[in-house]
C-alpha positions, -999 to +999 in steps of 0.1 A: -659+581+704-648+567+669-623+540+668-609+556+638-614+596+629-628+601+596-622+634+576-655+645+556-636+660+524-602+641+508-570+661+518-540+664+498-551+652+468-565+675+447-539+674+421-540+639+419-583+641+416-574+664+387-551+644+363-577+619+367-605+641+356-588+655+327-572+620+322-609+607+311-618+640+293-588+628+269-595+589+270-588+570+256-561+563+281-550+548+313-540+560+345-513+538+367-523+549+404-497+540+428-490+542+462-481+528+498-512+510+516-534+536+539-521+571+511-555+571+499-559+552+465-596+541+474-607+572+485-595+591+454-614+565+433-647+574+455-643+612+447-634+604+414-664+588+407-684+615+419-668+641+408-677+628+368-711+609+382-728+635+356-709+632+323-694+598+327-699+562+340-679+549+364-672+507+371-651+495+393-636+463+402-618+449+429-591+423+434-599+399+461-572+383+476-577+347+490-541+338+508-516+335+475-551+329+455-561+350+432-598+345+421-602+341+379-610+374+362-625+388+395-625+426+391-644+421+357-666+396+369-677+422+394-685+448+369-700+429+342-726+423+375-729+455+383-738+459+344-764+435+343-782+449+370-781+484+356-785+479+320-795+443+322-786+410+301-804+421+271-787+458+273-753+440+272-762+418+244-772+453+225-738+466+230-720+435+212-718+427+174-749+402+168-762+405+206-735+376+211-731+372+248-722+337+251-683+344+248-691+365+287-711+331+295-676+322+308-671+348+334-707+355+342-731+327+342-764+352+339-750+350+300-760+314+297-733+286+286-703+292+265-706+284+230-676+257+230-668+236+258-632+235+246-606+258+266-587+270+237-564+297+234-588+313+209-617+309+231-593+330+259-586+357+226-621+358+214-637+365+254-606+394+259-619+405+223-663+407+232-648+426+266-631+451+248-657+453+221-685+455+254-664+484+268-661+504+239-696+507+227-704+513+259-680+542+263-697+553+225-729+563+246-711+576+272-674+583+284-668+551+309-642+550+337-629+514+342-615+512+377-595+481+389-588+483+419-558+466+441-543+450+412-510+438+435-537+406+445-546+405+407-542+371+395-528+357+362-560+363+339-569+398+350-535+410+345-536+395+310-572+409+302-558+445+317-530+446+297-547+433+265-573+466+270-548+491+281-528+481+249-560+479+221-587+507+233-593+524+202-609+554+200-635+552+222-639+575+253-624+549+279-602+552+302-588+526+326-579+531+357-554+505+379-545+510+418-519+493+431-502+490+465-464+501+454-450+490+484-460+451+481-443+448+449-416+434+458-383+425+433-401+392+420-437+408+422-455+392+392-474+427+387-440+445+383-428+439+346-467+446+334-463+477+349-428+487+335-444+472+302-474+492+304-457+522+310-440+519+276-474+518+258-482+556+246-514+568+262-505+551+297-498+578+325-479+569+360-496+584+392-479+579+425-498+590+456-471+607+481-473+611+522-488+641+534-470+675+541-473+686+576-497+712+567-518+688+544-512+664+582-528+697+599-556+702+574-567+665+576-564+663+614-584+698+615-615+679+595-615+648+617-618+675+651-640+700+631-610+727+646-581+740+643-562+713+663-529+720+687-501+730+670-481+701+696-512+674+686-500+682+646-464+681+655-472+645+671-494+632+647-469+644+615-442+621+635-456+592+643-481+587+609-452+600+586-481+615+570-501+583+558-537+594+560-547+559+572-526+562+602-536+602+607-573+588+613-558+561+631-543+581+655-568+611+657-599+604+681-629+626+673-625+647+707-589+657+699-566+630+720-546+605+707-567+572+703-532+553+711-497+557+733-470+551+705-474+520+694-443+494+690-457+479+654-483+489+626-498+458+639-503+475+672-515+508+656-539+493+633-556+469+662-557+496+687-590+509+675-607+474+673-594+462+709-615+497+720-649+478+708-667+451+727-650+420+727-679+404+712-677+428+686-638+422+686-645+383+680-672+388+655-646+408+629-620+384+638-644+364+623-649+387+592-615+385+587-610+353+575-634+363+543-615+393+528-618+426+526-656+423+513-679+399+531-718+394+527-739+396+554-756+361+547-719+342+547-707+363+581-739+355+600-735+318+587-695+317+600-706+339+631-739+317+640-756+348+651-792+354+636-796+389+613-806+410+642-778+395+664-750+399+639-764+434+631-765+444+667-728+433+669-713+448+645-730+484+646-702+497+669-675+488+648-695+503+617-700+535+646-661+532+643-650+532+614-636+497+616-662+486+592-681+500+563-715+490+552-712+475+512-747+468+497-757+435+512-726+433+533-693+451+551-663+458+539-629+472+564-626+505+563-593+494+551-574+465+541-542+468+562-569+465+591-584+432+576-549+417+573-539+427+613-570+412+627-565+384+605-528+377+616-536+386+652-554+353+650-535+318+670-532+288+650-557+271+665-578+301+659-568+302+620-581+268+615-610+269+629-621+296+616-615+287+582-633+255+586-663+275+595-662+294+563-658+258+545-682+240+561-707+276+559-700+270+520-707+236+515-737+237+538-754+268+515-732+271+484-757+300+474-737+323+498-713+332+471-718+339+434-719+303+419-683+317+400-663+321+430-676+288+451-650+260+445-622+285+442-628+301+480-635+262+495-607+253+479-586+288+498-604+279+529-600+243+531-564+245+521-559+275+551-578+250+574-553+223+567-581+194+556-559+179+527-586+159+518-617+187+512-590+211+497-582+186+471-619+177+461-625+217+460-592+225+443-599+199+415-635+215+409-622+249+411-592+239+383-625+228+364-641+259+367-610+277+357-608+261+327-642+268+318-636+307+319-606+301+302-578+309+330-551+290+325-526+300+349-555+296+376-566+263+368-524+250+363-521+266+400-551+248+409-539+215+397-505+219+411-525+220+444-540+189+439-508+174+430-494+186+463-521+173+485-524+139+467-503+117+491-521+128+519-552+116+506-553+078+503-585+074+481-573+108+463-586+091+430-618+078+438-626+112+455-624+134+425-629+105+399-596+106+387-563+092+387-528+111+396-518+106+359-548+126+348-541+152+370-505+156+356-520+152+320-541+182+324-514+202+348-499+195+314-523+214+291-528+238+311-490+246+314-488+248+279-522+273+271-511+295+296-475+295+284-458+281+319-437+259+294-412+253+317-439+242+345-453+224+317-419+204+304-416+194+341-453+178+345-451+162+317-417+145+321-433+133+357-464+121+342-442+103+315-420+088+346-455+076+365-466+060+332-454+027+323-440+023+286-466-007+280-485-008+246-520-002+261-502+032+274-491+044+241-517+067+228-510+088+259-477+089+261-477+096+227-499+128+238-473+133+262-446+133+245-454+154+215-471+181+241-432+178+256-417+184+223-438+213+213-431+232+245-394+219+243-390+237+209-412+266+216-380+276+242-358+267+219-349+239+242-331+204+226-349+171+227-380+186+208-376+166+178-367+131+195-400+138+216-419+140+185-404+111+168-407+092+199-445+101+198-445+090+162-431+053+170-457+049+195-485+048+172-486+018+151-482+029+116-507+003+104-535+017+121-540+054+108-560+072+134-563+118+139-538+118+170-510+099+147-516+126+119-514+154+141-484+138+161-467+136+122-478+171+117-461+182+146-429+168+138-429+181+101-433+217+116-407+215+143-382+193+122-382+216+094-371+243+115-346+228+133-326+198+111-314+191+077-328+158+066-360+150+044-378+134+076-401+160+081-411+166+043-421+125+046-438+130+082-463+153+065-467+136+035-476+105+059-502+128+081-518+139+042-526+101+037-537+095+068-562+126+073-571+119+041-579+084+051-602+090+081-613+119+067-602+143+094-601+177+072-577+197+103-551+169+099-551+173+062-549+209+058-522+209+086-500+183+063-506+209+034-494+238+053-461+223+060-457+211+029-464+244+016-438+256+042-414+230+031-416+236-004-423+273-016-415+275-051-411+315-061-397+301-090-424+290-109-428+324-125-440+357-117-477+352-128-482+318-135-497+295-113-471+269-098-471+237-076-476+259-041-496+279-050-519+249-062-511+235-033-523+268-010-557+269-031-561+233-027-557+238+010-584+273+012-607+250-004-607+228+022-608+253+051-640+269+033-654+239+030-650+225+065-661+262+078-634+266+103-618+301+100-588+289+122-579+269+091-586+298+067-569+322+087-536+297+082-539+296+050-540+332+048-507+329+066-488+312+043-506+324+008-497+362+021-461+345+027-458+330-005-471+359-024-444+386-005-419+360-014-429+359-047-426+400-051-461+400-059-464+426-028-500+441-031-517+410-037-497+404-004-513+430+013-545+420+002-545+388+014-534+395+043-553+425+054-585+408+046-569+376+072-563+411+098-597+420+096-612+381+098-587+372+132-603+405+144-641+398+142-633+362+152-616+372+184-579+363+177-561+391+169-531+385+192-524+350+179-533+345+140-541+380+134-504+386+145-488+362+123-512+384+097-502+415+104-467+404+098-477+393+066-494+427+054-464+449+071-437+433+052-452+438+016-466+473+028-424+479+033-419+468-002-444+491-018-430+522+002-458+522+024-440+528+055-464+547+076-491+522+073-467+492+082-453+516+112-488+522+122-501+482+120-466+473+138-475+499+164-506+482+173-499+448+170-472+450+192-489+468+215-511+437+219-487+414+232-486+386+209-474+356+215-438+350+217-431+335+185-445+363+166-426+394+183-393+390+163-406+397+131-426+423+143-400+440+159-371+434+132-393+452+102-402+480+126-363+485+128-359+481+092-382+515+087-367+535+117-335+523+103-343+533+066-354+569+082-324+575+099-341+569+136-314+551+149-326+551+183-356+534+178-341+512+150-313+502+184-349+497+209-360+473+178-329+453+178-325+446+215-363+434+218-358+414+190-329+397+204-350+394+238-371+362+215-343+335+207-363+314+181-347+292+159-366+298+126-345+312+095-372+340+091-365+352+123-327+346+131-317+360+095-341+390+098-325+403+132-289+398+116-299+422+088-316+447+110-284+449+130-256+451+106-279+476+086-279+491+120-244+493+121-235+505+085-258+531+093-235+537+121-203+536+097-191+504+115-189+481+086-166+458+103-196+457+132-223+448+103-197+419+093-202+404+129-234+406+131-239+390+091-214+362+109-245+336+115-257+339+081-223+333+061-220+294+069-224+266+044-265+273+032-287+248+046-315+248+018-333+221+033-343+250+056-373+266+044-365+304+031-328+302+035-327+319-002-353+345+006-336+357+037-305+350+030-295+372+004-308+405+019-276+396+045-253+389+017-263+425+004-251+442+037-220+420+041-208+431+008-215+469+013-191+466+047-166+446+027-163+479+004-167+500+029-138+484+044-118+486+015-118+451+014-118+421+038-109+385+045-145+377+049-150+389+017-140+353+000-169+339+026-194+360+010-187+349-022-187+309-014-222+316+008-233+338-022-226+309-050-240+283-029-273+299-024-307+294-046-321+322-064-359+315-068-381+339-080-384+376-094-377+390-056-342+365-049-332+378-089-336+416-079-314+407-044-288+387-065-285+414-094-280+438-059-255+414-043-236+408-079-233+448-081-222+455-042-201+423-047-181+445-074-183+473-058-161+449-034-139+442-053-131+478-064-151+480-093-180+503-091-202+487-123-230+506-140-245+478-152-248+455-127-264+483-108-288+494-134-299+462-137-304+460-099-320+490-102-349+478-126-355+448-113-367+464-084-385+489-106-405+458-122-411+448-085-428+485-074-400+484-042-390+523-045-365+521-015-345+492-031-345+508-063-339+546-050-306+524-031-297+507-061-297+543-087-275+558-059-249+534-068-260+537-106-256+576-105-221+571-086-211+546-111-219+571-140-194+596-125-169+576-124-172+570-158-174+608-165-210+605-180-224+635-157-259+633-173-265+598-169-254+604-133-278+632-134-310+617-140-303+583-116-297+606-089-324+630-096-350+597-096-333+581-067-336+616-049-376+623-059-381+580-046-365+588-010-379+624-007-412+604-012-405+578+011-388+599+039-356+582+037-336+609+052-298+588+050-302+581+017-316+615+013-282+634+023-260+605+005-279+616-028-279+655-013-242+651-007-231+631-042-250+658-063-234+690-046-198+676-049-200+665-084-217+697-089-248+687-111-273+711-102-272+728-129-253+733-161-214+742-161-209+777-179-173+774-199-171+809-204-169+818-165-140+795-160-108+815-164-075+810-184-093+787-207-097+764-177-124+735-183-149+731-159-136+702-145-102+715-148-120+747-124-139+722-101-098+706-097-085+737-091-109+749-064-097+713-048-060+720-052-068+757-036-082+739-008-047+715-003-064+686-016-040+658-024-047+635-063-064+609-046-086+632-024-097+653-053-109+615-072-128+607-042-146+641-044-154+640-082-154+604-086-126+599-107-092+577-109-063+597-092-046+591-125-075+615-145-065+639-113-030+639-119-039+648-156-059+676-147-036+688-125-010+688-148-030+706-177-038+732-148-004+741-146-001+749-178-030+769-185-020+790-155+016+788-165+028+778-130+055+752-115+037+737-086+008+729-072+009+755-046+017+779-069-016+771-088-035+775-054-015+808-048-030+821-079-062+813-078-066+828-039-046+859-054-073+861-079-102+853-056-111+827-081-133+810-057-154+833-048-192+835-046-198+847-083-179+812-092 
């Protein structure tokens, strides 16, 4: 009799089977499969996959979980092996641009050896960019199913990778499937928030397996018998499994009876069909359990020390079972829950020993496991057998070999290991061949490439406490302390620029040397983001001199970019070629000819920055969509092409192009970049839902641009405008003051694009001070306003705005300051500005009675947003031309008693009880000019009173439709 009852077709879940199915004849996509351990996850993968074996290809990937280790990239290691051996090395090199496979070298070593030996951040983009690619041409042959299976064990670098392609498949027929055990995610789960994050991302679907009905109970206990069971035995079996399918077969023996009395734990339930095997069969999957849910034959009979026909003649009754499954060249449990009982069945004594078998089975034939996996598992089953001393050799080769495939977190957790075990390990240093300080220094780097700044700030500061302050130490803590000061600032954390300057004074001044340039380089960027002094204009021109000197071309185009960031001139004339932009030229002259395309894409990054700043918006565009498209082939479209994409979205709003900066904003956000970039990103896509009247979105903008506190002006100034824009959108002007608060202090022009940002806030702050009628803040405005540069055509066309809201302020509603806001936006080709700017002009122009020029503003600024889809703007311009009547033509001949049509439109205002000042508001015109028509009303109708007047003309039906 089975130890476990096994049902020949899948019960329950035919729904489920379905959305997957129709789920890949849509891809792309991705499918979120969810559910409590034993509902059936695995099994509804297996029909899946041969239920599209036909049309579609299916790999799958598993998790492996090692204790509270997760393995580097595991599930895709796994199925770039099952690719090679279908299709081979050479058919994976045909599916990648140029048959490049050495970017996979770092997950699979059949691809040979990585191109760079460096660990970079761009290496880690450019690999997550060849999988993607490798996916998707694949899928071009041939819809492809990417299965990941148990993602709750998935560690640090395959949730990255998983999120990267659930957020970037294109068009390609993939879909992506993730299982996951919802009840091990507890509150601080790490796999919880990329869940809730993936489930924003369109094209991402949620499917949560439930327990079985009682009848579904009935059907599945019905296939394990091959009858129709008891009514009683269904009854029995719906109670006690609370219709998890795992614990239905559990229960259910083949010949009908319970396999177990009611047992006091899960533990006991899930054990109770091994203890019915032979205890040697009992001790040899007590053994398996120690090596995961998956376990080669080889490795078990090494850890077992039985010979291939002994082992095999073991373990047949618990494969008779059901305990175990066969697995290609090994076993696998029939489920995990009954790995994990056997395994925690297991004394202390027990534990250990076992593990030591698996470590010293390792280190005896190393060829037992894939070469990827080796250090990493020694290092798991040393550390569970409690040697500190072999752990910390095997966890300081496995943080090697993390490193090498580029998994940061993995290699920072094995490091941290290392660190823990070192004082239990007297000759820790001459055993791995280096010292504690070199652990902490690269615990250090790692920390900071896999963004664990705050792990990071802490190594450091202990390495820097280990390390005496002695001159022949001062190159490292120099590297110390400027690796402290960039992770310090990138959280917005103080001390960032005394680290740096601390790193500075280290290195003797006399003796230039790279590491001083870049620590001088490092301080210019942070310090002119964060202080008001010329220090870090001199810090890079001191790293210029000295990369010049020792001919390091990185330092010296470094120096140039923040000099170029310090010192953007938008002055120097729209079309003539000033001192940055001869300083970005000389700086993409360098990049080309050093060859690196990190360097060119940065100076893509600041010439697209210049030229938006500049108003020359489509070159702008250019620049930067051709920078897009290079971080793209190159592999780093998260990091530089971000900062890219920001840089082509922002003049793309200018031109009116707002459905091709929504769609880029779309997808770059949907890529995750780093940190740094999001607020921008998220702040212009508020900007257009704002401008189209989507507040809600424009709301969901704002709050995940205040989730990224980052000190840059850029940044800080560009969520202030998106909110109080927000909030005059909302008609809370005295809201948009509040949130312009931040920008209204003394100027700070030391700070790079204080002017360029600046003023768009100073716009919005005077609109809410008219709006409100007028304000004490309004006297702030002005001193912030006179106090700030105007450089360049673009700051001229937001000053000529400013000077015309200012008015409007101060109660007078100019037509010329606003017709010359309005064509200075005109010369720049930005139709929203100018469609905002001819509102006002067309308002203006009816206030000073000229209906005609008031006509043809509003008509333009009407055709601009109709164009652009600005539907506020749209019913302000709807709204001013119906009440001031300018559709068409007056007629003076329908008005009666010799009225004039403005004395008729005041008439059909008095009819309707409207006081002076309400019928000037309507028609845009002093209440004294409505008191005169008023009175000339009276006379013409030869009446006493103003409600005499309206008598008449309701007596008369003046208002009628024919008027």
């Amino acid at each position: 009799m089975s130890a476990y009852g096994t049902s020949p077709i899948m019960v329950g879940r035919a729904g489920q089977l379905g959305r997957l199915t129709e789920a890949l004849a849509a891809a792309p996509g991705a499918v979120l499969v969810g559910g409590e351990a034993g509902l059936g996850k695995s099994r509804l993968i297996r029909e899946f996959g041969a239920a599209v074996k036909d049309g579609a290809r299916l790999l799958v990937g598993g998790c492996l979980e090692l204790g509270s280790d997760g393995l580097p990239f595991a599930p895709f290691t796994t199925v770039l092996r099952g690719l090679v051996r279908d299709v081979g090395v050479d058919g994976v090199a045909e599916l990648l641009p140029r048959g490049a496979t050495s970017g996979l070298a770092r997950l699979l070593p059949e691809f040979g050896e990585p191109e760079s030996d460096a660990a970079s951040g761009e290496e880690r983009a450019r690999l997550f960019e060849t999988m993607l690619t490798l996916l998707e041409h694949l899928a071009e042959r041939s819809p492809v199913a990417l299965v990941i299976e148990d993602a709750h064990w998935a560690d640090r670098s395959t949730r990255d990778l998983l999120s990267f392609l659930v957020r970037n498949v294109g068009t390609a027929p993939l879909l992506i499937v993730v299982t996951y055990r919802s009840d091990e995610l507890h509150r601080s789960h790490p796999l919880r928030p990329l869940l809730a994050e993936l489930g924003r991302v369109e094209r991402v679907q949620r499917l949560d397996l439930p327990r079985l009905t009682r009848d579904e109970v009935g059907e599945l206990v019905a296939d394990i018998l091959g009858r129709t069971p008891d009514p009683e035995l269904v009854d029995t079996v719906q109670s006690r499994s609370e219709g998890n399918p795992l614990f239905v077969e559990t229960l259910v023996g083949c010949d009908g009876r319970l396999v177990c009395e009611l047992p006091e734990t899960l533990r006991d339930l899930l054990l109770a069909g091994v203890e019915r095997l032979p205890e040697e069969t009992q001790e040899a999957l007590r053994d398996a359990s120690g090596g995961g849910t998956r376990i080669d034959h080889r490795l078990l009979a090494a850890v077992t020390r039985l010979d291939d026909a002994a082992l095999t003649r073991v373990l047949r009754p618990a494969v008779a079972a059901n305990v175990l499954e066969v697995d290609g060249e090994g076993y696998a449990f029939r489920h995990a829950l009954i790995r994990e009982a056997v395994h925690d069945d297991l004394l202390p004594g027990e534990h250990t020993r076992l593990h030591t078998r698996y470590a010293e089975a390792l280190e005896d034939d190393p060829d037992l496991v894939p070469a990827d996996r080796l250090w990493h598992e020694l290092s798991h089953h040393w550390h569970a057998a409690h040697d500190a001393l072999w752990a910390l050799v095997a966890s300081w080769k496995a943080a090697g070999e993390a490193r090498r495939r580029v998994a940061y977190a993995e290699c920072l957790d094995m490091l941290a290991r290392v660190l823990e075990l070192w004082d239990r390990v007297p000759d820790a240093a001459e055993r791995i061949g280096a010292s504690q300080i070199e652990v902490f220094e690269q615990a250090v780097q790692a920390a900071e490439s896999a963004g664990e700044l705050d792990r990071g700030v802490k190594y450091a500061t202990g390495a820097l406490r280990m390390l005496p302050d002695v001159p022949e130490n001062a190159f490292r803590r120099s590297e110390l302390l400027e690796r402290r000061g960039r992770m310090l600032f990138d959280q917005t954390l103080p001390g960032a620029v005394d680290d740096l300057r601390e790193a500075v004074r280290l290195l003797p001044a006399d003796e230039p040397t790279s590491q001083r340039a870049r620590a001088l380089n490092t301080l210019a960027t942070v310090g002119r983001l964060l202080q008001n002094s010329d220090e870090p204009r001199q810090a890079a021109h001191a790293a210029l001199e000295i990369g010049r000197a020792v001919n390091d071309r990185h330092a010296e185009v470094e120096a140039l970019l923040a000099l170029s960031c310090l010192d953007f001139d938008y002055g120097a004339g729209y079309s003539e070629e000033g001192p940055t932009e001869r300083l970005l030229e000389e700086m993409r002259r360098l990049a080309d000819a050093e060859g690196d395309d990190r360097l060119r894409l940065r100076v893509a990054v600041n010439r697209s920055h210049f030229l938006e700043g500049s108003g020359r918006h489509a070159e702008a565009v250019e620049i930067a969509r051709d920078g897009v498209q290079k971080a793209q082939a190159t592999g780093v479209a998260r990091t530089q092409g971000a900062f890219l994409a920001i840089n082509q979205a922002e003049p793309l709003v200018s031109l009116g192009r707002w459905d091709e900066a929504d769609t880029l904003l779309r997808r770059t956000i949907d890529q995750r970049p780093p940190r740094k970039v999001r607020t921008s990103l998220f702040a212009i896509a508020g900007e257009i839902a704002t401008a189209r009247g989507d507040l809600a979105r424009a709301v969901r903008m704002l709050g995940y641009a205040r989730e990224v506190t980052w000190p840059k002006v850029q940044d800080l100034f560009a969520t202030r405008r998106l909110e109080a824009g927000i909030r005059l959108a909302q008609g809370r002007p005295d809201a948009a003051l509040v949130a312009a608060e931040p920008v209204l202090g003394d100027p700070d022009e030391s700070l790079p694009d204080d002017s360029r940002y600046a003023w768009p806030v100073l716009v919005l702050a005077a609109t809410a001070c008219a709006e409100l009628g007028g304000s004490p803040e309004f006297e702030r405005v002005e001193k912030r306003a006179q106090a700030t540069l105007v450089l360049g055509a673009l700051q001229q066309a937001w000053k000529s705005t400013y000077d015309a809201s200012a008015a409007r302020a101060r109660g007078d509603l100019n037509l010329d300051a606003w017709d010359e806001a309005a064509a200075a936006w005109k010369a720049l080709a930005n139709p929203y500005q100018e469609a905002l700017a001819l509102s006002w002009a067309g308002q203006a122009a009816l206030h000073a009675g000229d209906r005609d020029a008031a006509r043809h503003r509003l008509a333009r600024a009407t055709d601009l947003a109709r164009d652009l889809g600005a539907v506020p703007l749209l019913d302000r311009l709807s709204g001013l031309t119906q009440r001031a009547r300018l559709g068409a033509q007056a007629d003076p001949a329908a008005a009666p008693f010799g009225l004039t049509p403005r004395e008729f439109e005041v008439l059909r205002l008095v009819a309707e009880g409207r006081s002076n000042r309400e019928i000037a508001g309507t028609l845009f015109i002093s209440a004294k000019t409505a008191s005169v028509h008023v009175s000339n009303i009276l006379a013409k109708l030869d009446v006493a009173s103003r409600g005499e007047a309206a008598a008449t003309a309701h007596r008369l039906s003046l208002f009628t439709a024919a008027h």
